[in-house]
C-alpha positions as CSV (number, residue, x, y, z in Angstrom):
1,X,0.0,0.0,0.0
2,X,1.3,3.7,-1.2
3,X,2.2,5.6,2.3
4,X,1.2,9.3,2.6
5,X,3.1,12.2,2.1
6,X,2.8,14.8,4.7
7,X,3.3,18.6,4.6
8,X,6.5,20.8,4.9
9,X,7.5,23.4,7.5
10,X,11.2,23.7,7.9
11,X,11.5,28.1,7.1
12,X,15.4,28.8,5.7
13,X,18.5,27.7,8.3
14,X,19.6,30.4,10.5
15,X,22.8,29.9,11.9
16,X,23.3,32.0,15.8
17,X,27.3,33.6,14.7
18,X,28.1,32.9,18.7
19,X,27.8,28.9,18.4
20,X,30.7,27.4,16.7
21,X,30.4,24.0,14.3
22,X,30.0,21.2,17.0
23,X,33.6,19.8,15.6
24,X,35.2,22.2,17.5
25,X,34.1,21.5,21.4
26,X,35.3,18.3,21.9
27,X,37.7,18.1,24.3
28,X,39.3,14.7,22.9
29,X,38.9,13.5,19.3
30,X,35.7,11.7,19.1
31,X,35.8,7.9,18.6
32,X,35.6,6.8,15.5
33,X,32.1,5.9,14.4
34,X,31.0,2.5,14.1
35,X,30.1,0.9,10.5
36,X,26.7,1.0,11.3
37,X,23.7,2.7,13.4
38,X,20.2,1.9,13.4
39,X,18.6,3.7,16.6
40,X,15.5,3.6,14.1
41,X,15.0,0.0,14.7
42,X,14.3,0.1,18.5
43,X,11.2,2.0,18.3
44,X,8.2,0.1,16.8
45,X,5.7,2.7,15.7
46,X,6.4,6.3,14.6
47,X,3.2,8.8,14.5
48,X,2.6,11.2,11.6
49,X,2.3,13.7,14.7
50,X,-0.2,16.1,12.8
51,X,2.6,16.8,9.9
52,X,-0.2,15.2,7.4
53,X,-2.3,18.6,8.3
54,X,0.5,21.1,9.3
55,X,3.5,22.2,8.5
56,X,5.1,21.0,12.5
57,X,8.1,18.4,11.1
58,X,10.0,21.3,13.0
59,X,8.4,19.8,16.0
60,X,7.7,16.4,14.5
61,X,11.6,15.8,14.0
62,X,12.0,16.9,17.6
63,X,9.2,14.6,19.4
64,X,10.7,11.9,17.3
65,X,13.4,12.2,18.8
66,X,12.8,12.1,22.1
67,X,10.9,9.1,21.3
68,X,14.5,7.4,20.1
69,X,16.4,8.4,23.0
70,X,14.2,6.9,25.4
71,X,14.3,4.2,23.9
72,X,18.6,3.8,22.9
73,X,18.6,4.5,27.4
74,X,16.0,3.5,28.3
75,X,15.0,6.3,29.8
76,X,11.1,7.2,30.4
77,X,10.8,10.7,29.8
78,X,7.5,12.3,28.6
79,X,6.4,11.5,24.7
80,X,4.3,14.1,23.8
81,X,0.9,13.1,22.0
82,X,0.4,14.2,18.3
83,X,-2.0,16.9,19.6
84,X,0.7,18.2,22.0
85,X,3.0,18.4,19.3
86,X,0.3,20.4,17.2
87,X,-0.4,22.3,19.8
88,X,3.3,23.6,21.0
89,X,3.8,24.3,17.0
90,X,0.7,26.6,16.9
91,X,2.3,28.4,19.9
92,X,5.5,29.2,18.4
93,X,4.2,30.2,15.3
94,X,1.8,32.8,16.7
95,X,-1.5,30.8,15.9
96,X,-0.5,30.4,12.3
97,X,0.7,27.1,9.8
98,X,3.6,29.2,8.7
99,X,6.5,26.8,10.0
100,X,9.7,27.3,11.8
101,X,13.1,27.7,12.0
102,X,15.3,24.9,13.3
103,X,17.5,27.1,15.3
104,X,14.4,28.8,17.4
105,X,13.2,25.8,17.8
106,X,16.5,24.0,19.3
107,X,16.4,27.4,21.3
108,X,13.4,27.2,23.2
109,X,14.2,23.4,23.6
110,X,16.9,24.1,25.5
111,X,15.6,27.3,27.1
112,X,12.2,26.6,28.3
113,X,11.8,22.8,27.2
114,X,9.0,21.3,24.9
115,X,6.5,18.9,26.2
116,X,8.7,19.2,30.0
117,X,11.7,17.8,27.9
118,X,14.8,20.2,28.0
119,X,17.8,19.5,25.7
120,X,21.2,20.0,27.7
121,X,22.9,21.4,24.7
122,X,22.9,22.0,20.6
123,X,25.1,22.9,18.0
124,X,25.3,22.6,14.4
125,X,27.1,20.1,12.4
126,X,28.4,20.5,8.5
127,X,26.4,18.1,6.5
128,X,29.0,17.7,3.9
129,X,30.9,17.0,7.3
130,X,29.8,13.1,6.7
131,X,32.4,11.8,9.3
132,X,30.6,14.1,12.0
133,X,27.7,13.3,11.1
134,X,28.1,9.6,11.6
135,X,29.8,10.7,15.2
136,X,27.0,12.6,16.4
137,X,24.2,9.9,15.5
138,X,26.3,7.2,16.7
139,X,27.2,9.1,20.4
140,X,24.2,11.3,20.7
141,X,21.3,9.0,19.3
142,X,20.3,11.4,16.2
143,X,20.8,14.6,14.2
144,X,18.1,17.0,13.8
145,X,18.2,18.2,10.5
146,X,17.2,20.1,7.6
147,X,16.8,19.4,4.0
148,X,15.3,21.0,1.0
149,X,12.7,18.3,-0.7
150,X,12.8,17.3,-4.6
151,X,9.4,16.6,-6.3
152,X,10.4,12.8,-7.2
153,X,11.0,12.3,-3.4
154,X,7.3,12.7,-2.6
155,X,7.1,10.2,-5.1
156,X,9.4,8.0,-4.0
157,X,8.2,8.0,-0.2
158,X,4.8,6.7,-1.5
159,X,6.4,3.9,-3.1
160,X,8.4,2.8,-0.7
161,X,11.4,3.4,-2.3
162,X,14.8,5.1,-0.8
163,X,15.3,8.8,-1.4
164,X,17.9,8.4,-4.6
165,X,19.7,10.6,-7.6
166,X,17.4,9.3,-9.9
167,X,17.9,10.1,-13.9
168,X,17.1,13.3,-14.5
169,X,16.9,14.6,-10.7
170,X,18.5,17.8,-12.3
171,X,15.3,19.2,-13.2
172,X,13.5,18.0,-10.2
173,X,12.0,21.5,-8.6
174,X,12.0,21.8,-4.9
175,X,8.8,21.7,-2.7
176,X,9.5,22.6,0.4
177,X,11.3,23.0,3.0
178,X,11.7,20.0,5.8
179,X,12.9,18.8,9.0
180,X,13.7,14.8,10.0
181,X,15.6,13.4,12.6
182,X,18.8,11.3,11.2
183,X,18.5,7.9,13.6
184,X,20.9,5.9,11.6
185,X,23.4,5.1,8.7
186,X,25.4,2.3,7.3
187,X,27.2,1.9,3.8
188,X,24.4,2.5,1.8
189,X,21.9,5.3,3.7
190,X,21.2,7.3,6.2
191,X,18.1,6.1,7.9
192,X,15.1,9.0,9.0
193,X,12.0,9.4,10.3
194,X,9.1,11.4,8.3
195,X,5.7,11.3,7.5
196,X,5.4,8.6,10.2
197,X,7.7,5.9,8.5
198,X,11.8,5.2,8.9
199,X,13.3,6.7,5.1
200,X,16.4,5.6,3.3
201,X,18.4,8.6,2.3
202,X,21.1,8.0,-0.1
203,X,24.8,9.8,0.9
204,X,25.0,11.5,-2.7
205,X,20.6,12.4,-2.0
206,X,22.0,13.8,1.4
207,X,24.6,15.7,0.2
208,X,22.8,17.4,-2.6
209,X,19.7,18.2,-0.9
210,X,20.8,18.7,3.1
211,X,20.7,22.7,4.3
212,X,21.2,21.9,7.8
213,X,22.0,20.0,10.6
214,X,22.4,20.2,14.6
215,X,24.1,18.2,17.2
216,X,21.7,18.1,20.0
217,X,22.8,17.1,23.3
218,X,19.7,15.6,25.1
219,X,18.4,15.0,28.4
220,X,18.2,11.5,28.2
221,X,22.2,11.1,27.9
222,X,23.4,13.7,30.6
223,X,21.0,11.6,32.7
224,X,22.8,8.2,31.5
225,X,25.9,10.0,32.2
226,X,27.0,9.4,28.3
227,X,27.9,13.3,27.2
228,X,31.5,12.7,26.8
229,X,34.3,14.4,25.0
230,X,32.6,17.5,24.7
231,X,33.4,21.1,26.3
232,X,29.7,21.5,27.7
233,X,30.6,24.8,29.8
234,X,31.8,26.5,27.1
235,X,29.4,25.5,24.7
236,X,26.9,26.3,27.5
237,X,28.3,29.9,27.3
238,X,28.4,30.3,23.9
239,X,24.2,29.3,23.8
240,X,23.9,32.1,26.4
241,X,24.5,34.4,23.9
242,X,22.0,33.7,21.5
């Protein structure tokens, strides 16, 4: 059966001048990252969370999220419910389906919370950077990110099929903006969540159509204990400024 295509939200990447690329707070180099991740697989069921009638994969991406990390530490840490997720989106956005901006929305995650979940830190991460990328999915559980949506894709979600260069993918207009959490990679793919469903995302696909992504330091690990290797203070600091 042809899954559903959802709506886009994700506004143009802002990136705060006062937060350096997340690359440069470690306090060690990073270990290497393993072959292969797939955080994806340990959760069961992944909700549309409203982004089939708004614009929210802003917030979508985020409650997804939260939903993987409580799952890689077994943590139990509130999921919000789709209508929770609607709801905070409609508050940040004035009342209006106009979208959002990753960065505000990592801002009041970490500043006020969402759904009584705060993240410890964030930071954003070259996506041509793919070595960093693998790091941060592999130590931190995901990347929230950002990419700009080619008309085959939609196509290609409803079939089923990975998100691939296909021929003529030149001419492909874009149709929106849109915001997934990265839970995974090996060889092939990176694995992410959208339009309630895990999507394959070719490298060459990611590279070509990524704008953004964040390194996003969650509650869930500090509490495990497993935010290693990074300069939190300073980083900390840096987020103060913002």
């Amino acid at each position: 059966m042809a899954r559903a295509t959802g709506k886009f939200g994700k506004l143009g990447p802002q990136f705060p001048v006062e937060i350096r690329d997340f690359t440069e707070y470690q306090t060690v180099p990073l270990a290497a990252p393993p072959p292969t991740v797939y955080w994806e697989k340990n959760v069961s069921t992944w909700p549309m969370d409203g982004n089939d009638q708004y614009g929210d994969c802003t917030m979508a991406a985020a409650a997804h999220a939260i939903q993987s990390w409580n799952a890689q530490t077994t943590e139990d840490l509130t999921v919000p419910t789709e209508q929770q997720v609607v709801q905070e989106y409609l508050q940040l956005s004035g009342g209006q389906d106009t979208g959002l901006v990753e960065s505000n929305v990592l801002k009041t995650w970490q500043n006020g919370g969402l759904w009584g979940n705060r993240v410890v830190a964030y930071a954003p991460v070259n996506v041509h950077d793919l070595n960093a990328i693998r790091q941060t999915i592999a130590l931190f559980g995901a990347v929230y990110a950002g990419i700009q949506v080619p008309a085959n894709a939609q196509q290609q979600f409803r079939d089923g099929k990975p998100w691939t260069l296909d021929p003529g993918w030149q001419e492909q207009p874009i149709e929106g903006g849109h915001a997934i959490p990265l839970l995974g990679y090996d060889a092939d793919y990176l694995y992410a969540i959208t339009w309630g469903a895990v999507q394959p995302i070719a490298w060459d696909w990611w590279s070509t159509y990524s704008d953004e992504a964040w390194a996003v330091l969650s509650e869930e690990y500090e509490e495990k204990g497993t935010v290693n290797g990074i300069d939190l203070a300073t980083l900390k600091q840096d987020l103060q400024k913002v």
